[in-house]
C-alpha beads as a LAMMPS data file, in Angstrom:
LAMMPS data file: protein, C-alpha beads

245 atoms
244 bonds

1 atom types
1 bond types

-500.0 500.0 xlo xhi
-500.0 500.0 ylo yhi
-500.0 500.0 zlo zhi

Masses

1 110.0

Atoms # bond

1 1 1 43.192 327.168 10.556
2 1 1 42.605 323.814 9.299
3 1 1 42.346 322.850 6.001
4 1 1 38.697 322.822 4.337
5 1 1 37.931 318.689 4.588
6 1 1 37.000 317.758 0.466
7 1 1 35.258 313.906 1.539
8 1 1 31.503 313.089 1.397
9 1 1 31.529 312.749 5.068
10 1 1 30.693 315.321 7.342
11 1 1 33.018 317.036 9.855
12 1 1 32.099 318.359 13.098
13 1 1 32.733 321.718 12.002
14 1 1 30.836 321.520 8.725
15 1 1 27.782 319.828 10.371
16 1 1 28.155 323.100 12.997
17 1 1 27.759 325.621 10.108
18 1 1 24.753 323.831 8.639
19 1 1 22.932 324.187 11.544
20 1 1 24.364 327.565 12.443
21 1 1 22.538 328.482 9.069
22 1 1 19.162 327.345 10.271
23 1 1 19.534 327.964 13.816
24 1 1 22.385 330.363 14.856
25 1 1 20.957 331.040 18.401
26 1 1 20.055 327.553 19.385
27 1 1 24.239 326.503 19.092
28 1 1 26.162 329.607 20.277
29 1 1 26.560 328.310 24.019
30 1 1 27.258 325.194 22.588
31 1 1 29.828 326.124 20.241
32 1 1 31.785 328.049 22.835
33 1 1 31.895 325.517 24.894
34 1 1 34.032 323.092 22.377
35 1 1 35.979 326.312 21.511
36 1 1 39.785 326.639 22.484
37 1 1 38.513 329.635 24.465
38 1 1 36.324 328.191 26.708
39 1 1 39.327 325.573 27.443
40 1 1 41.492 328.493 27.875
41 1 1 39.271 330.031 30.135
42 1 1 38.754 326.697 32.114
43 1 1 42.408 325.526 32.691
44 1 1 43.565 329.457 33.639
45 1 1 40.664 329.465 36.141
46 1 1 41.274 326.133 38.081
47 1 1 45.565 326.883 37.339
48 1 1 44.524 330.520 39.484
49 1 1 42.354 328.553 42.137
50 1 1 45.264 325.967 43.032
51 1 1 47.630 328.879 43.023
52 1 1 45.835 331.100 45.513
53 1 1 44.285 328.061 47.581
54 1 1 48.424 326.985 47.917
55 1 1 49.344 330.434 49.126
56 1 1 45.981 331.263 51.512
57 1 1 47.033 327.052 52.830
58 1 1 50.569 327.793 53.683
59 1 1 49.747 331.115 55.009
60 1 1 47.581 329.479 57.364
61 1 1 50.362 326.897 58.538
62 1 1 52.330 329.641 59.324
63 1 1 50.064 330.813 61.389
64 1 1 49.163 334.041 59.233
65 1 1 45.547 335.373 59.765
66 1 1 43.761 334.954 56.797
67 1 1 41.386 338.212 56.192
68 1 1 40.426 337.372 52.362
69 1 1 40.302 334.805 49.955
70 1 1 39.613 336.947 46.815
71 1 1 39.138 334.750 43.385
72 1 1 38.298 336.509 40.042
73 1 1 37.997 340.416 39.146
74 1 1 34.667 342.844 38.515
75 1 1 31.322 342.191 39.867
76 1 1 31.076 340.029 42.960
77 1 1 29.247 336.925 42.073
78 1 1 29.390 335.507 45.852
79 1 1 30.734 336.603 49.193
80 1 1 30.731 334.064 52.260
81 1 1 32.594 335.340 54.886
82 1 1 36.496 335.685 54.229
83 1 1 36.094 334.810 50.374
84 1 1 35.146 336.504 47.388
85 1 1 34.151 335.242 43.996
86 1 1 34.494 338.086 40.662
87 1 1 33.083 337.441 37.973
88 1 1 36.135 337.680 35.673
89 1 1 38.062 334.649 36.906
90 1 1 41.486 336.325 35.349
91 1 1 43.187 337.050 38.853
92 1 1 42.854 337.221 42.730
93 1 1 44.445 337.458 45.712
94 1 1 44.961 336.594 49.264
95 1 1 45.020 338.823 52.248
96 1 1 46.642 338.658 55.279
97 1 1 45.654 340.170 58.366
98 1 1 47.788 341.859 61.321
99 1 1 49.833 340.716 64.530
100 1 1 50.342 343.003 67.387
101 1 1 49.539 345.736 65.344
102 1 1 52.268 344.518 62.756
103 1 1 51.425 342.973 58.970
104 1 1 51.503 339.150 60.005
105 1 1 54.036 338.852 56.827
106 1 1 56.594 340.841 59.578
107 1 1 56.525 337.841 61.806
108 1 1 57.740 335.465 59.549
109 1 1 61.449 335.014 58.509
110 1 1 62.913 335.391 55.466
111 1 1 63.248 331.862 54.319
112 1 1 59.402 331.579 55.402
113 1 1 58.443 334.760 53.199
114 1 1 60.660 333.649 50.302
115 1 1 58.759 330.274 50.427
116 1 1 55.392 331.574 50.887
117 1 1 55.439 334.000 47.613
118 1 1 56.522 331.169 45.374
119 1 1 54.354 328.305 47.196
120 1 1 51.469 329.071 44.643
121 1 1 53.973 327.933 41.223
122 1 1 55.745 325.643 43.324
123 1 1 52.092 324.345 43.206
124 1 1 51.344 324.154 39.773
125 1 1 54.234 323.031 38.890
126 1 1 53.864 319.846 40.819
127 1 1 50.190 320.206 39.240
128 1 1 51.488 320.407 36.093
129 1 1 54.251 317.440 36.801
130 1 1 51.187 315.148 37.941
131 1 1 49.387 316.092 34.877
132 1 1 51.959 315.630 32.167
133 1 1 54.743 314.051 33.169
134 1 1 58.499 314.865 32.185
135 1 1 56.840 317.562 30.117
136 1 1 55.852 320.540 33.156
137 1 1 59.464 321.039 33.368
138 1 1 60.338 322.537 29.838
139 1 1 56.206 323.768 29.748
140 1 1 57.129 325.906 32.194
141 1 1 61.551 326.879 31.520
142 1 1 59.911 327.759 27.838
143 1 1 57.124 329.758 29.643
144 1 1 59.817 332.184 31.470
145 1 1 60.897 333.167 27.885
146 1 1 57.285 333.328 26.113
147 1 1 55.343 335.072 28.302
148 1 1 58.099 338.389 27.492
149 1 1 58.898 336.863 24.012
150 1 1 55.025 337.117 22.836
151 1 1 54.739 340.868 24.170
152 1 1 57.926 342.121 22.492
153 1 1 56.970 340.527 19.282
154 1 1 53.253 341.166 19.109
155 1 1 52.536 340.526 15.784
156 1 1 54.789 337.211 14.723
157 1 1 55.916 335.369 17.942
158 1 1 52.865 336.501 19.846
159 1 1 50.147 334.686 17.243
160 1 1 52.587 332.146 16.805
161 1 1 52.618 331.050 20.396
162 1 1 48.581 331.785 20.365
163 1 1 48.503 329.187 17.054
164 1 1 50.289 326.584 19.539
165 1 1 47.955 327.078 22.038
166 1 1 44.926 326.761 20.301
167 1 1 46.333 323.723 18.462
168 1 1 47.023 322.362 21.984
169 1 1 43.361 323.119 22.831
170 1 1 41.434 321.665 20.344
171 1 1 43.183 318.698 19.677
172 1 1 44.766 318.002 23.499
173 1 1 42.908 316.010 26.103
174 1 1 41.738 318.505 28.503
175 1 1 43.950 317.129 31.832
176 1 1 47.172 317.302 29.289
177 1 1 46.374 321.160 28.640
178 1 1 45.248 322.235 32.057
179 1 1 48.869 320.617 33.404
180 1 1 50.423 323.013 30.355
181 1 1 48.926 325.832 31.128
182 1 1 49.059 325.280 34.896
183 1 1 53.209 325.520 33.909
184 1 1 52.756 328.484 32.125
185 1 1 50.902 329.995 34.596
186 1 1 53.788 329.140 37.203
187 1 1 56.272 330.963 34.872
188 1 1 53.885 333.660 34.488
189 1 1 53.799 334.117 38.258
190 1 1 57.113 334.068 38.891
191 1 1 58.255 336.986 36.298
192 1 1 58.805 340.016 38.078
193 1 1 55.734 342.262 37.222
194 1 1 53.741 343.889 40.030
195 1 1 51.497 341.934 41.242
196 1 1 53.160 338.651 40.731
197 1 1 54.917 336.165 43.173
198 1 1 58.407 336.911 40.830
199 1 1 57.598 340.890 42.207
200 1 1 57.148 339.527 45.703
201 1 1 60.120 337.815 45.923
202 1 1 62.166 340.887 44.522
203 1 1 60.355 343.147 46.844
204 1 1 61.298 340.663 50.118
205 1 1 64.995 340.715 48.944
206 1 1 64.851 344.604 48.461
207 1 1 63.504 345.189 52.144
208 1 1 66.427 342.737 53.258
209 1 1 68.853 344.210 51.862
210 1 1 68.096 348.098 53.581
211 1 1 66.296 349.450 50.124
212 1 1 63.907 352.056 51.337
213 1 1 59.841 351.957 50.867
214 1 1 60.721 355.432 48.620
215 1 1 63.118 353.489 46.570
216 1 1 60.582 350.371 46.406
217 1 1 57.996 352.422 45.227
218 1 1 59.559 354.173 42.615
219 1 1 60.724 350.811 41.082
220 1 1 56.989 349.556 41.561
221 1 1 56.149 352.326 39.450
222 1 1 58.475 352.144 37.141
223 1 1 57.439 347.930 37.145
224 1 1 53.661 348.779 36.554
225 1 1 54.455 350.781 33.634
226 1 1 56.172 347.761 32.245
227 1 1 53.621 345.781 33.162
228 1 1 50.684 347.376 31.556
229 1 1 52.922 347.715 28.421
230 1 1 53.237 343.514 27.973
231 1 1 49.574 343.173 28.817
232 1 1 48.941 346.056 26.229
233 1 1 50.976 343.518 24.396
234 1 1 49.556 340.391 24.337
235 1 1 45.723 342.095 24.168
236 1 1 47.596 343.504 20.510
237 1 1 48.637 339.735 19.910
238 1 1 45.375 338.619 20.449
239 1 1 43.255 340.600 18.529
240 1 1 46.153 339.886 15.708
241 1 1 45.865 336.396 15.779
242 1 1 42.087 336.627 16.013
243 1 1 41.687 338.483 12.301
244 1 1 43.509 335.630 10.638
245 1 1 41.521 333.168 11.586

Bonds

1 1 1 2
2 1 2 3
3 1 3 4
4 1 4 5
5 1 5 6
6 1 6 7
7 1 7 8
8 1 8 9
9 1 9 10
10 1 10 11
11 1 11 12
12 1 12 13
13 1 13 14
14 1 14 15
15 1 15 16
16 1 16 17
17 1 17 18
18 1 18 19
19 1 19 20
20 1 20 21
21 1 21 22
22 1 22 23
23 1 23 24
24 1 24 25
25 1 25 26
26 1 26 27
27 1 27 28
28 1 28 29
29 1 29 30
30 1 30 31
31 1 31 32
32 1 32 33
33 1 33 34
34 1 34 35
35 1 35 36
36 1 36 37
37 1 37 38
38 1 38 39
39 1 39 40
40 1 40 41
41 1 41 42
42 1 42 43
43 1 43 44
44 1 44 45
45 1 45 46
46 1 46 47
47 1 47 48
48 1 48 49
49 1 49 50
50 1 50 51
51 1 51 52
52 1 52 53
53 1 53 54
54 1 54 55
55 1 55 56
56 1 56 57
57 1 57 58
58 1 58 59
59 1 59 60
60 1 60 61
61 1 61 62
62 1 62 63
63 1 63 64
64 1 64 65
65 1 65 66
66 1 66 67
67 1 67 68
68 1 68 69
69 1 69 70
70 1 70 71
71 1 71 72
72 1 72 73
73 1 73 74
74 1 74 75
75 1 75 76
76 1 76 77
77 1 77 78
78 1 78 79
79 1 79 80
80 1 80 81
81 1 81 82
82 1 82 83
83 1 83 84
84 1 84 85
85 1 85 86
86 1 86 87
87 1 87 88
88 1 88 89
89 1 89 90
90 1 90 91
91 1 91 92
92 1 92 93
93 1 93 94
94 1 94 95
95 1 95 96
96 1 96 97
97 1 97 98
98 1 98 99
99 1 99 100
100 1 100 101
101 1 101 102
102 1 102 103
103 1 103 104
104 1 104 105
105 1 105 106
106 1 106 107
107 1 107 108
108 1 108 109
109 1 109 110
110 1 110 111
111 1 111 112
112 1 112 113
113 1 113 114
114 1 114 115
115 1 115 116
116 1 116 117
117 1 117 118
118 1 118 119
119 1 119 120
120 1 120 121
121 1 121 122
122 1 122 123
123 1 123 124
124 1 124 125
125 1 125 126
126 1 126 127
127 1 127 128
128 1 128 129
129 1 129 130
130 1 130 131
131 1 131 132
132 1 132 133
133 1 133 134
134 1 134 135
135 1 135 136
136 1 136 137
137 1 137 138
138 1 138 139
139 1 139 140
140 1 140 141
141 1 141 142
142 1 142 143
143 1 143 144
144 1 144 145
145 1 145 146
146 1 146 147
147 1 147 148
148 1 148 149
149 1 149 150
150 1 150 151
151 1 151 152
152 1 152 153
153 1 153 154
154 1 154 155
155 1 155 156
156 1 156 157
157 1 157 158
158 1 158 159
159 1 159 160
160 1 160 161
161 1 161 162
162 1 162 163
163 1 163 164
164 1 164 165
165 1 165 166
166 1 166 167
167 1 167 168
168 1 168 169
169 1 169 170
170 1 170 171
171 1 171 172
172 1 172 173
173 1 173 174
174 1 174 175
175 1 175 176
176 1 176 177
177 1 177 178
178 1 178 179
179 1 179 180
180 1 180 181
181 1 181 182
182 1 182 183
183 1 183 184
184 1 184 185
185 1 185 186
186 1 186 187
187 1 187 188
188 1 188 189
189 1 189 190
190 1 190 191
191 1 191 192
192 1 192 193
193 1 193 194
194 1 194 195
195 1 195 196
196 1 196 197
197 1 197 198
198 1 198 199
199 1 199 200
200 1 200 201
201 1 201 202
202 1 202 203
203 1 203 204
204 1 204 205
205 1 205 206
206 1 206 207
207 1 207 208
208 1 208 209
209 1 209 210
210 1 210 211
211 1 211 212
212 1 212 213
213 1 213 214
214 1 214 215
215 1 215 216
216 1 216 217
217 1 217 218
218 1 218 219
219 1 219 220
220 1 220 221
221 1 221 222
222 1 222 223
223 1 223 224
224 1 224 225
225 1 225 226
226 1 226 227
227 1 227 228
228 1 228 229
229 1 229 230
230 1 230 231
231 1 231 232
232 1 232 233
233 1 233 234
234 1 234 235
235 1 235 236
236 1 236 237
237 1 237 238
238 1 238 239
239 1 239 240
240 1 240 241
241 1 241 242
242 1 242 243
243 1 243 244
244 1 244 245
């Protein structure tokens, strides 16, 4: 937290709590609005909109039938046709349909399948290089290590890579921290947790290489119970780093 200013002139944040004493209601939407949160929320949500409108795009060049175009978890907000809109924007996927009575996926090659699982970082990271610079690069080598780094070390490294972030957010130009989290949410994807494009690269290689859907399976479960525990995590981290400040 920042220091408690000590001149005669107003900050933002002291003019806030005078009139959240007189009018708490009237400012709430307003407040978390300018709050790291809502910039958090923002960046992740147009980082997982490139990423899934990269993959359903490439899928389409390939000549993959697209069946749906799900963004965001929970209650549907809007449906048009092939796409969906939840109203937790924390996730989504894309769906492809069937050839000859075969998963369209079968059709491709493996060079094609490799390159259509990681198309969606590949995406934000040349987001993320538009955005900042010289920076995505390390953004997103530091995010590989921080994403597992945070969940194994929920209550120091965790609120100390939160403390970053929120520094980043309140005092970053917006563009500068949606390219930064658009690298972190490249690394993110690419880890291998079910779910993830890391995942569906591993699972590719594994079919490729004879491993059967038995022995896929039982290392999917074995991933998802590895996977809940760093989300467990970080939701740990969170709440943390939230009672300090």
């Amino acid at each position: 937290m920042r220091p408690a200013a000590r001149c005669s002139i107003p900050t933002r944040q002291s003019r806030d709590a005078g009139s959240n004493a007189s009018t708490p209601r009237a400012f709430t939407g307003i407040q978390f609005l300018n709050s790291p949160v809502a910039t958090w929320v923002a960046t992740a949500a147009a980082s997982l909109l490139v990423h899934l409108l990269a993959i359903a795009a490439q899928g389409t060049w390939f000549g993959l039938p697209l069946t749906q175009f799900s963004f965001g978890y929970g209650a549907t907000l809007l449906r048009a046709g092939r796409v969906r809109v939840g109203v937790l924007p924390v996730g989504g996927y894309v769906m492809f349909g069937q050839i000859d009575d075969k998963p369209a996926m079968e059709k491709l090659g493996l060079v094609a399948q490799l390159w259509l699982a990681v198309t969606g970082p590949v995406t934000l990271l040349v987001l993320s290089t538009c955005l900042v610079g010289a920076s995505a690069l390390p953004a997103f080598v530091a995010g590989l290590w921080q994403w597992p780094a945070g969940a194994l070390s929920p209550l120091e490294t965790g609120p100390e890579l939160l403390a970053a972030a929120r520094r980043q957010a309140v005092d970053g130009p917006f563009m500068v921290t949606l390219g930064l989290v658009a690298a972190k949410m490249a690394a993110l994807n690419l880890l291998p947790i079910v779910g993830s494009n890391g995942w569906q690269v591993l699972a590719t290689l594994g079919r490729r290489l004879g491993l059967s859907a038995r022995a896929l399976q039982t290392a999917s479960r074995g991933m998802s119970i590895v996977s809940l525990l760093m989300f467990a995590s970080w939701l740990i981290a969170i709440a943390w780093s939230s009672s300090r400040h």
